[in-house]
C-alpha positions in Angstrom: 118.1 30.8 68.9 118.4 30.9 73.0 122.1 32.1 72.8 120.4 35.1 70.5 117.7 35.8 72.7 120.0 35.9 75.9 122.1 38.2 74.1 119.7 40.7 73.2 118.2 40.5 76.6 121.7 40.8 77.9 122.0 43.7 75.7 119.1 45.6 76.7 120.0 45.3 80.1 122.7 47.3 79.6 121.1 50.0 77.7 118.9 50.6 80.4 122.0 50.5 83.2 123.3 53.3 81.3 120.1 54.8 80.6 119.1 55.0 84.6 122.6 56.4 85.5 122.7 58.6 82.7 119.4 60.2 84.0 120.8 60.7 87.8 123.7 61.7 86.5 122.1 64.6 84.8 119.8 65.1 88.0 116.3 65.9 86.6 115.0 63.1 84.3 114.2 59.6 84.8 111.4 58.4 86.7 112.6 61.0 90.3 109.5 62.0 91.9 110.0 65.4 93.6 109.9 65.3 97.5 106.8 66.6 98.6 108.3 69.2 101.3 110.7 71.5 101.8 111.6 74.3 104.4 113.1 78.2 105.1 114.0 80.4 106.8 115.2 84.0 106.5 113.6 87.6 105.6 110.7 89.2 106.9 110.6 91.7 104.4 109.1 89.3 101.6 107.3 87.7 104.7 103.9 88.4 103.1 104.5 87.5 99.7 106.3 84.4 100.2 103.2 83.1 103.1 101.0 83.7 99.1 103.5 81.7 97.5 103.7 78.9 99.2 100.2 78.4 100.1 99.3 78.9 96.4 102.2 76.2 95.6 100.9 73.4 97.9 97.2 74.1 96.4 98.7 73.8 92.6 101.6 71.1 93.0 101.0 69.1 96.6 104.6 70.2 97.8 104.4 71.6 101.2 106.7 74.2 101.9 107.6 75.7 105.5 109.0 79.1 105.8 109.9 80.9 108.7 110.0 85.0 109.5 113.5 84.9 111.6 115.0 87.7 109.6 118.0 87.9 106.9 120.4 87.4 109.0 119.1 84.0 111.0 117.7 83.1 107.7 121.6 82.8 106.8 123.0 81.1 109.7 120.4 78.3 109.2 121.5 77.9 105.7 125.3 77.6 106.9 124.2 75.0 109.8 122.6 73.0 107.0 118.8 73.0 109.1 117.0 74.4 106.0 116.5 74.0 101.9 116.6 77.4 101.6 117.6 80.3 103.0 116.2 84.4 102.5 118.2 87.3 102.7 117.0 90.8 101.6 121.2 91.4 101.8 123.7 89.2 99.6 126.2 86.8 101.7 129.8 89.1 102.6 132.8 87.2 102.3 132.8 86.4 105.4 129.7 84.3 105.7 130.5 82.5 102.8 133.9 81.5 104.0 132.0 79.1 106.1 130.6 77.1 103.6 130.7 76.1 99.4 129.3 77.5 96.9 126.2 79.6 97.5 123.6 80.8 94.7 121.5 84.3 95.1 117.9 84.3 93.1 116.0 87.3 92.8 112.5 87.1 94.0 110.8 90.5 94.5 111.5 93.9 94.6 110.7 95.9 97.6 111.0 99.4 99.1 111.7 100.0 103.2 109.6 103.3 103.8 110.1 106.2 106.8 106.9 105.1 108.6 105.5 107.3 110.9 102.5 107.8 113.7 100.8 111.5 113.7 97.2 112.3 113.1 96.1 114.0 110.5 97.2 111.3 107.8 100.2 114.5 107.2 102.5 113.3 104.3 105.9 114.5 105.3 108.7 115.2 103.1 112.1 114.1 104.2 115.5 115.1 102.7 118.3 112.5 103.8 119.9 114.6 106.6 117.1 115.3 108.1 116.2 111.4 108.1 120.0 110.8 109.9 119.3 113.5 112.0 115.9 112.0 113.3 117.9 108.4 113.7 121.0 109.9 115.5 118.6 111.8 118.1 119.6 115.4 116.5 115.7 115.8 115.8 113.7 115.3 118.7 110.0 117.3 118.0 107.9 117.0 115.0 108.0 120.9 114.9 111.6 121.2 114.7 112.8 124.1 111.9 114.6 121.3 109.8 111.2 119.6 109.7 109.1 122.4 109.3 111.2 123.8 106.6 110.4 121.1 104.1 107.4 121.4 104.9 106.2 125.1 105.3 102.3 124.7 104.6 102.1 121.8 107.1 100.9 122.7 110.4 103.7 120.3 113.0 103.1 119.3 116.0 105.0 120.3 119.4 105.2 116.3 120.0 108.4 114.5 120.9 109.7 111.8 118.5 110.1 108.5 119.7 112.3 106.3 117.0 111.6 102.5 116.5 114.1 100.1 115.1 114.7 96.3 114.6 115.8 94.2 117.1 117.1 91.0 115.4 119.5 90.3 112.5 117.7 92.2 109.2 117.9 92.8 105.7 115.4 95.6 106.3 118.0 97.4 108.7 121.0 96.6 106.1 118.9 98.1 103.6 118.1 101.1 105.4 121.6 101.8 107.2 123.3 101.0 103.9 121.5 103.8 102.1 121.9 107.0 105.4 125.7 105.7 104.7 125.8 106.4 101.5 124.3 109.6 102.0 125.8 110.9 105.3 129.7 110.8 106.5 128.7 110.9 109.6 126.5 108.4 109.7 128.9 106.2 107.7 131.6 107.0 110.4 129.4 107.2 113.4 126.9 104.1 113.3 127.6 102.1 109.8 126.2 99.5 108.0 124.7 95.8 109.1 122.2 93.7 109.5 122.4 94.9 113.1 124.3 98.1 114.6 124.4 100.0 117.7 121.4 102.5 117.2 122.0 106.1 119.2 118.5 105.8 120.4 115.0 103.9 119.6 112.7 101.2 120.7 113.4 97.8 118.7 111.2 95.6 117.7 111.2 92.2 116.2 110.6 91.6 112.5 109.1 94.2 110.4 105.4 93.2 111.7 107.0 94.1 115.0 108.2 97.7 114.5 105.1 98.3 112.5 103.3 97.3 116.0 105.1 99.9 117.7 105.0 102.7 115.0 100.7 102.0 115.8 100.8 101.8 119.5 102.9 104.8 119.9 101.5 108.6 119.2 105.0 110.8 117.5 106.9 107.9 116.7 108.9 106.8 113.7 110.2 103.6 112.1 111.4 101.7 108.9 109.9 98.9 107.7 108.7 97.2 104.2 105.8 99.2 102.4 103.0 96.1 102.8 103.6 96.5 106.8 102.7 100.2 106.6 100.1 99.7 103.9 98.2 96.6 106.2 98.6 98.9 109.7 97.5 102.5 107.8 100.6 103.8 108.9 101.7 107.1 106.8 104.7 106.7 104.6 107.4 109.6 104.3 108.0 111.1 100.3 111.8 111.5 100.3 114.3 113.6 98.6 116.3 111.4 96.4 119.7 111.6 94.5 118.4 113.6 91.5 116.4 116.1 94.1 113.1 114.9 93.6 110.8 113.6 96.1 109.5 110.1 95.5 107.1 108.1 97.2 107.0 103.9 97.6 105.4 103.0 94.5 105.6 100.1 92.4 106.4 102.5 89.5 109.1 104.1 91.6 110.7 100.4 93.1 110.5 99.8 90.1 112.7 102.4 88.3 115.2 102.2 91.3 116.1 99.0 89.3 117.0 100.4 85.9 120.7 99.2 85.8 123.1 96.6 84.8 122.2 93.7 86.7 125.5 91.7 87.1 125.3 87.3 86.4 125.5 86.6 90.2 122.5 89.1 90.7 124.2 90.4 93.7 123.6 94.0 93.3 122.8 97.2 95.4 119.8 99.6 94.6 119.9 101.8 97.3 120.3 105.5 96.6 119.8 105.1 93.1 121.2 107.1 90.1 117.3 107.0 88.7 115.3 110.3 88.5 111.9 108.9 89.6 112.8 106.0 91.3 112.0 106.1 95.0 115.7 105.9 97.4 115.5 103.6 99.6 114.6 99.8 97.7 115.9 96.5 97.4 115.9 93.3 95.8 115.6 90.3 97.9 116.8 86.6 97.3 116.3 83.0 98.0 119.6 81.5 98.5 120.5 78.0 98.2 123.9 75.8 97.6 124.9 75.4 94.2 125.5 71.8 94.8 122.7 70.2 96.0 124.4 67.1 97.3 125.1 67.3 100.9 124.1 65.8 104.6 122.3 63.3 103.5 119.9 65.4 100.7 118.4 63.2 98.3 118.1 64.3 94.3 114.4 64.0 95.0 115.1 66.8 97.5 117.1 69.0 94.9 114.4 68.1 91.8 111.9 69.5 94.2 113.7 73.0 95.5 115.3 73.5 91.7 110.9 73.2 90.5 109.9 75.8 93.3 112.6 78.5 92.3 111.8 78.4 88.9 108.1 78.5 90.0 108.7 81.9 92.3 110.5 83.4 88.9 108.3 82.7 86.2 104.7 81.9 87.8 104.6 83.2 91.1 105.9 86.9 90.2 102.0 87.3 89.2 101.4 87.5 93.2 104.2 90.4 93.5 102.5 93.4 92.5 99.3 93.1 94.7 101.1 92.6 97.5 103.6 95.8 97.0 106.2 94.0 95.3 107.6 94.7 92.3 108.1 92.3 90.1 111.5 90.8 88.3 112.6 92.5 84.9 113.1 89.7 82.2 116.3 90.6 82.4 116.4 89.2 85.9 114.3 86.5 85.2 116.8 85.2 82.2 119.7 85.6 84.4 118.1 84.0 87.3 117.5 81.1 85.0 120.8 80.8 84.2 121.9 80.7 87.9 118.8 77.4 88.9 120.4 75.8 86.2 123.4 76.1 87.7 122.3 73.7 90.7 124.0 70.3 90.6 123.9 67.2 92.3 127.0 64.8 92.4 128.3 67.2 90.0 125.5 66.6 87.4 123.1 69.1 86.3 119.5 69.5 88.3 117.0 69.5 85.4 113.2 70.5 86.0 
C-alpha cells in the first residue's frame, strides 16, 4: 500500500511539472499575476487620448501606466534602446529603424486628422487648395490678402497682415503626416523639402509637440500651423476646409477621418491614409500605433511584464476606443480591430504564445 501511495504521489508530481511549464510555455495561463506598471513613450498626436486611457486603466485594473509626449520619432528610439514597454508612432518604422533591432509589431489605436490651423479674427473659415497650402509653407504666400488666397475665397473680406508659419521642432509623426501628404500633392515640394519626421523647413517658428505649436498659432496675430484637431479644438484656434483629391472641400470631422479610412487595411496594419482616394473624407489623416516587440523576452523582461502589456493593448482596442470619439478621435473599424487581434496574439515570450 505505501509503494502505491508513493507512486501516485510521484505521479502527480509530474503532472503538475508538466502542467506549470506547459502554462509558461504558452505565456498567459497559470497562476502569472500581471505586473502592475508599465511605461511609453512616443507621439504627441494621441497625447490626449492616451493621458484618458491610462488614467481610466489604473482606476479599472490597478496597473499604472507612464507615458510620455517626446514625439514619434523619440518615442522610437526609446523603443530601440530597450528604456520603454512601448513605444508610439503616428508614422510606421522605415527599414532603416528596424534594421536595428527584431521583430517589431504596429497596433492601431486611433484615428486622427492634422488640421491647417490658423490665428485671424473674425473666427474666418478659409478654404485651402493644396498649392496654395505649399505655397504658404515654402514662403511663396506671405499676406493673408494675397490673390491665391482671396481667390478661394471671394466673399471673405482678407486681411493686409503678414503670415508668420509655425512648425515642429522635434522628431514628429504630426510633421511626417503633414509633409508626406504636400508630397504627394506637389513636385516641388516632393523635390524641394520632402518627407520626415523632421526636414529643413524654408521658413517658420518651431515649436515643441503639438501643444507647442498650438501655443504659438494663439500667441501670434497672422500666423499659421499644423497640428492634431483636439489642440486646435482645446485652444479655439480656427481650422482650414481643404480641397481634397476628388475636389471637394472637407473639414476635420470624425465623419470625414473617418471615411479617409475606407480601404484595404493590409495584416501588418502599416498603411498610409494621407491624400485619400475617398470623396468626403477629409485629406490630411492618419492612423497612429502602439508599437512593441513581437517577442516579449528580452533584457531582463519578466512574462509578468509581457501578460501585463499583451492585457493593456487589447484593452486600448476593444474597451478603450469608447474614449476616441469625444476626444476627436476616430475610432478603429472592426476590421482593424480583428486584424489588430491577430497581431497581440502574435506576442511571444521564449517563443511561446502571450495569452490574456
Amino acid at each position: 500500500m505505501g509503494k502505491k501511495i508513493f507512486s501516485l504521489l510521484a505521479i502527480l508530481t509530474v503532472v503538475s511539472i508538466c502542467l506549470t511549464a506547459c502554462s509558461r510555455q504558452r505565456g498567459g495561463e497559470g497562476n502569472i499575476s500581471p505586473a502592475t506598471e508599465l511605461s511609453g513613450a512616443g507621439a504627441t498626436f494621441p497625447l490626449i487620448l492616451y493621458q484618458k486611457w491610462f488614467d481610466v486603466y489604473y482606476s479599472e485594473k490597478g496597473i499604472k501606466v507612464n507615458y510620455q509626449g517626446i514625439g514619434s520619432g523619440g518615442g522610437i528610439q526609446q523603443l530601440i534602446a530597450k528604456t520603454v514597454d512601448f513605444g508610439a508612432t503616428d508614422v510606421p518604422m522605415n527599414e532603416e529603424e528596424e534594421n536595428k533591432i527584431s521583430s517589431v509589431i504596429h497596433i492601431p489605436t486611433a484615428l486622427g486628422a492634422v488640421v491647417v490651423a490658423y490665428n485671424l479674427s473674425g473666427n474666418l473659415k478659409i478654404k485651402f487648395d493644396p498649392s496654395l497650402i505649399v505655397d504658404i509653407f515654402l514662403g511663396n504666400v506671405t499676406k493673408w490678402n494675397n490673390p491665391k488666397i482671396q481667390n478661394l475665397n471671394p466673399l471673405i473680406s482678407l486681411p493686409d497682415q503678414a503670415i508668420t508659419v509655425v512648425h515642429r521642432s522635434d522628431g514628429s509623426g504630426t510633421t511626417f503626416t503633414f509633409t508626406e501628404y504636400l508630397s504627394k500633392v506637389s513636385l516641388l515640394w516632393k523635390e524641394k523639402v520632402g518627407t520626415g519626421k523632421s526636414v529643413n523647413w524654408p521658413i517658420g517658428l518651431g515649436g515643441k509637440g503639438n501643444d507647442g505649436v498650438a501655443g504659438l498659432i494663439k500667441q501670434i496675430p497672422g500666423s499659421i500651423g499644423y497640428v492634431e484637431l483636439i489642440y486646435a479644438v482645446q485652444n479655439n484656434l480656427s481650422c482650414g476646409i481643404i480641397k481634397n483629391k476628388l475636389g471637394n472641400f472637407t473639414e476635420a470631422t470624425l465623419e470625414s477621418v473617418s471615411k479617409a479610412a475606407f480601404m484595404e487595411l493590409p495584416a501588418n496594419l502599416r498603411v498610409s491614409i494621407t491624400d485619400t482616394n475617398a470623396s468626403q473624407g477629409y485629406p490630411i489623416c492618419t492612423f497612429t500605433w502602439l508599437i512593441v516587440y513581437k517577442e516579449q523576452n528580452y533584457n531582463g523582461r519578466t512574462l509578468a511584464q509581457a501578460k501585463s502589456l499583451y492585457n493593456l493593448l487589447w484593452w486600448v482596442i476593444h474597451e478603450g476606443q469608447s474614449y476616441n470619439e469625444s476626444l476627436q478621435y476616430g475610432k478603429l473599424s472592426p476590421t482593424a480591430v480583428a486584424k489588430a487581434e491577430a497581431l497581440i496574439n502574435s506576442m511571444t515570450y521564449n517563443g511561446g504564445f502571450v495569452f490574456k
